[in-house]
N, C-alpha and C positions, 0 to 999 in steps of 0.2 A: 504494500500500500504506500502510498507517494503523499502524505501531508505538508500542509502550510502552514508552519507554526508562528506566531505574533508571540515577541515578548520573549523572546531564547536568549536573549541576553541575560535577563533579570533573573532572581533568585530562585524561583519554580522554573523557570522557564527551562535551564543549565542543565536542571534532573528530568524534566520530562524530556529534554533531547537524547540525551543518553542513554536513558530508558527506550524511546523511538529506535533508538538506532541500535539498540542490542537486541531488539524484536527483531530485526532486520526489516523494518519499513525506511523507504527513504525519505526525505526531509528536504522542502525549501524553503527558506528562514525568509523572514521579512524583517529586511536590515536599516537603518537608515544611513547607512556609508559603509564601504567595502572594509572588508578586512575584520570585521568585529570576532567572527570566529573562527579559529582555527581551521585553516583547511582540511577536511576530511571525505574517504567515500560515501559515497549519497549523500552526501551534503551539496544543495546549491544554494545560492542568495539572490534574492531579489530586493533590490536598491527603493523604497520608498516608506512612507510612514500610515500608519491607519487613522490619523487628524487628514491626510487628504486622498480623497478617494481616485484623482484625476494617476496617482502614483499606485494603486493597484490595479491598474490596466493593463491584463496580457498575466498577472503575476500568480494568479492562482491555478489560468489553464492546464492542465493535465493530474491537475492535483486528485485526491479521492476524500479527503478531508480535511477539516481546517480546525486547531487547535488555540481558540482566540484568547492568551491569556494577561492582555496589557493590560495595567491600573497602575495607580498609586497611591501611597496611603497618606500622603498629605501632598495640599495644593501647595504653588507658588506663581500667583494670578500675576505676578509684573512678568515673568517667565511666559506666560502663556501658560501653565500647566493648571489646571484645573480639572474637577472630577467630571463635568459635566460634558468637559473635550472628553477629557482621554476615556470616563468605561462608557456614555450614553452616546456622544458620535461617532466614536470609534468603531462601538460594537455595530452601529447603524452603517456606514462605509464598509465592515467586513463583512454585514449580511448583505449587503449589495453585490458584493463584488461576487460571493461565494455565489448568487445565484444568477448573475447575469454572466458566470464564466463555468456554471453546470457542476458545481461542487453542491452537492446534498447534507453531506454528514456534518454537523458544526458542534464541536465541543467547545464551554462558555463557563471560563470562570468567573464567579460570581464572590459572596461570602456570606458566614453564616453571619444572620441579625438583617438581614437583606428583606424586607416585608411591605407590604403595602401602604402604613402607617408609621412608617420608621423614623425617627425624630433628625438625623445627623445626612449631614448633606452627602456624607460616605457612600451612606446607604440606599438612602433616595435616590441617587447616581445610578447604584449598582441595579436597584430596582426598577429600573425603567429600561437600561441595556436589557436585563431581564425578560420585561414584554417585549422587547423590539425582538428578542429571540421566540420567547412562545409564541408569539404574532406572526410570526415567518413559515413560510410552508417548506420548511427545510427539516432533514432528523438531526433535532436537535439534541443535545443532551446537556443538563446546568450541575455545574459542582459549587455546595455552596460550604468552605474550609472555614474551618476555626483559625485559632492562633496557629501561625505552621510556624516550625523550628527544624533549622537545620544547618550545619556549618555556616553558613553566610547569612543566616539571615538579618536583622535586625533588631525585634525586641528584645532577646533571649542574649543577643551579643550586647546589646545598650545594660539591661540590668546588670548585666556582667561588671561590664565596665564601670557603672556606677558603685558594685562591691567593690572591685578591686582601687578603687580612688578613695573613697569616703568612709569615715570612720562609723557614719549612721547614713543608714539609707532613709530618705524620705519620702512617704506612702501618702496617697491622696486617704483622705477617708480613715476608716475601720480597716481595709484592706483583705473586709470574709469576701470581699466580690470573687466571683469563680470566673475561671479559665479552663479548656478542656485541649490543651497542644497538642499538633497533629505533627507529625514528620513527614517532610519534605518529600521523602521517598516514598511515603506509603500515598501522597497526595499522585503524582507523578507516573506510580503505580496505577492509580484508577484512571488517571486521562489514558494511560498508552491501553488498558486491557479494556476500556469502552469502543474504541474503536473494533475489537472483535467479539463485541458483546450486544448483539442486534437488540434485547430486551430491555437495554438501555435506553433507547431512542424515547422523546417526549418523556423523559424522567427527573425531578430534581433529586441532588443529594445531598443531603448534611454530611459533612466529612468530618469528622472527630475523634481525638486518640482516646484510649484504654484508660483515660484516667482524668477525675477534674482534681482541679487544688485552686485553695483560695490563692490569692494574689502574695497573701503571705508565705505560703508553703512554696508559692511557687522563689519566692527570692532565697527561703530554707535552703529546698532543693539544687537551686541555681550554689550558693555558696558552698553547699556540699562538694559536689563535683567541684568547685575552687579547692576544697580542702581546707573551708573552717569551717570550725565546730558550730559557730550560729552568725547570723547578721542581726545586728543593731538596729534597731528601724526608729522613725522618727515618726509619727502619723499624724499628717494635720487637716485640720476639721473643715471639709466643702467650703461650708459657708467665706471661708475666708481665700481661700485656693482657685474658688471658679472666677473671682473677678481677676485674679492674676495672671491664670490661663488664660483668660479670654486678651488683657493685653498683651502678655507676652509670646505669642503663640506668632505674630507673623514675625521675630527675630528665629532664622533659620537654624540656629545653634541651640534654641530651646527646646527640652525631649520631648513634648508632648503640646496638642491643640486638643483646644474645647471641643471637637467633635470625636478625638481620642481618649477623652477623657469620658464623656460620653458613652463613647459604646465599653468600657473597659468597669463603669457603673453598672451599665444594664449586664452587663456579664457575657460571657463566650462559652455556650454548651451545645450541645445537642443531641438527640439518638441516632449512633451515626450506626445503627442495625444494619439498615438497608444496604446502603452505601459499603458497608463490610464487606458483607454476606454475597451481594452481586460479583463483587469483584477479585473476592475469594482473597480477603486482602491478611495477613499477620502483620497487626497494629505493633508498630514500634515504644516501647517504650520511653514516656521523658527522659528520665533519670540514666537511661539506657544512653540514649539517644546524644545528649547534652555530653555526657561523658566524654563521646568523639574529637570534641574541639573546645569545650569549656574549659581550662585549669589552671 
């Protein structure tokens, strides 16, 4: 099978190539300047971005499915980056393309907390890419991930670093809010075995690992694999945090924006049964997992 993967740059994106390509399916990357990956067999590139649709012209033909996994998880509106470009016209410019160049098959990452009524601009985003995919007469398929962790990511590598600098680490809140981390590989795993899993098609999934832990356990855990015995925590109370997140959220070196703060309230879980069970998947464990490159 000959997919078109969005997004092989980025953190999922790296695993689900690798994965692709030990299936033995080939792969042509949607780059925005040559060279970003490694030369390799079945590997092709195609030169354009999914903010414009005029540059996936010609790029999907011959393909047999398209793996659309661009987002990001905070804006920078003087940049032009925005949720509203990158997952709601984005995903609108790949269902175009994919079916005015006779690709059917469209796998779509989405995330969990993604709903109709959803409060943070994140998600709202995600949620409408969402319908522009169920709305398409294409087989589609939606994955909707937890918190992922894996060598490179970001959150998991931020708290880190926050242990390893600071004598106390500082927690929004109470810090019982739950999280449910999924591994990178087990995500990556479900995109490449949906493509040969036709009972997939018109399906959403909640993707979620083997284990929650509040916010607290999860910095435990995290300091664990550092190798101390416990982390220090500082906890301080909403009321006075959300007005400071909300100004300091557009200085780019600040860890965290009010609509991360947001969804990190409402919590990250789900039943990810389904999603398992379909794809015959052995959930990685955190602690497992973290182990690899935390220390």
């Amino acid at each position: 099978m000959k997919v078109f993967l969005t997004g092989a740059t980025g953190f999922v994106g790296q695993e689900v190539l690798k994965q692709t390509l030990s299936r033995e399916h080939s792969v042509k990357l949607l780059v925005r300047s040559p060279g970003k990956i490694t030369p390799q067999p079945d590997i092709e590139e195609h030169i354009g971005d999914t903010t414009d649709p005029q540059s996936l012209q010609n790029g999907l033909t011959g393909c047999d499915a398209v793996i659309n996994l661009v987002g990001i998880i905070r804006e920078h509106p003087k940049r032009g980056i925005t949720f509203a470009k990158l997952h709601t016209a984005s995903t609108r410019n790949m269902l175009q393309a994919a079916k005015e160049q006779g690709v059917s098959r469209f796998l779509q990452m989405s995330a969990n907390g993604t709903r109709a009524d959803a409060v943070t601009t994140y998600h709202k985003t995600k949620w409408a890419a969402e319908q522009l995919v169920r709305d398409s007469d294409l087989d589609w398929t939606i994955f909707r991930p937890s918190l992922i962790f894996g060598p490179k990511d970001q959150f998991i590598n931020m708290l880190a670093g926050l242990i390893r600098k600071l004598p106390v680490v500082p927690v929004m809140g109470n810090g019982n809010y739950r999280l449910q981390p999924v591994s990178v590989k087990n995500i990556a795993e479900g995109f490449v075995n949906a493509l040969e899993t036709p009972e997939s098609i018109g399906q959403i999934y909640h993707c979620g690992g083997p284990d929650i832990y509040s916010y607290n356990q999860l910095l435990d855990l995290i300091g664990a694999a550092m190798g101390k015995k416990s982390v220090c925590k500082l906890h301080h109370p909403l009321a006075l945090m959300k007005p400071v997140v909300k100004v300091m959220q557009s200085i780019p070196q600040f860890p965290i924006t009010r609509d991360q703060l947001e969804m990190l309230l409402e919590e990250n879980i789900c039943d990810q049964s389904d999603w398992q069970n379909t794809f015959k998947l052995e959930l990685q464990t955190l602690p497992k997992g973290i182990a690899e490159y935390i220390s």
